[in-house]
C-alpha positions in Angstrom: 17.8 -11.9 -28.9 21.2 -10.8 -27.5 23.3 -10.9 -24.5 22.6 -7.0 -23.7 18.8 -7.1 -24.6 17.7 -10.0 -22.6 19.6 -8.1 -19.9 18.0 -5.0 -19.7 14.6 -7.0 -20.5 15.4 -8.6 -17.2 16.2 -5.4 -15.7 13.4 -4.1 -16.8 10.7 -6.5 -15.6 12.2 -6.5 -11.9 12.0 -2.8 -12.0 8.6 -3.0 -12.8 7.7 -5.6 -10.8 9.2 -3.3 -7.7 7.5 -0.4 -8.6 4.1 -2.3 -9.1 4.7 -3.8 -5.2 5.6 -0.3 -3.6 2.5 1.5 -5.4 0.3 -1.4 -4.2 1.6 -1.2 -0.5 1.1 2.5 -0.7 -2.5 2.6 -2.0 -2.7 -0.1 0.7 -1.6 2.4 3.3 -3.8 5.2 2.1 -6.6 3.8 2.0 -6.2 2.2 5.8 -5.8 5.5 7.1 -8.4 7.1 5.3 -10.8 4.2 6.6 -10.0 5.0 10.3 -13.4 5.6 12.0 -13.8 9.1 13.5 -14.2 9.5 18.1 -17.7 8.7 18.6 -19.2 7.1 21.6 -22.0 4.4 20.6 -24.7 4.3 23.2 -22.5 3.2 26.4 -20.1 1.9 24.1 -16.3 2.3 23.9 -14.6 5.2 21.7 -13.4 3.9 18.5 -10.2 4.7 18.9 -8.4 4.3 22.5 -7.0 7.6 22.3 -10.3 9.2 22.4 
């Protein structure tokens, strides 16, 4: 294997490894927010959310 392909093997693999990292952190994100529980009040409880 040359110079130049080991290179942009190297290249390669980091650029995948960064775009595996940011998709993972994003699905992370999206699926945190679409977890949040909704405003309801449970029997004397407090809301879910404090901005309720």
């Amino acid at each position: 294997m040359t110079a130049q392909a080991q290179k942009r093997l190297a290249i390669g693999a980091a650029f995948a490894g960064v775009t595996l990292f940011v998709a993972a952190n994003a699905h992370l994100l999206i699926v945190a927010q679409g977890s949040q529980p909704a405003c309801t009040v449970v029997a004397g409880g407090e809301p879910a959310r404090r901005d309720c």
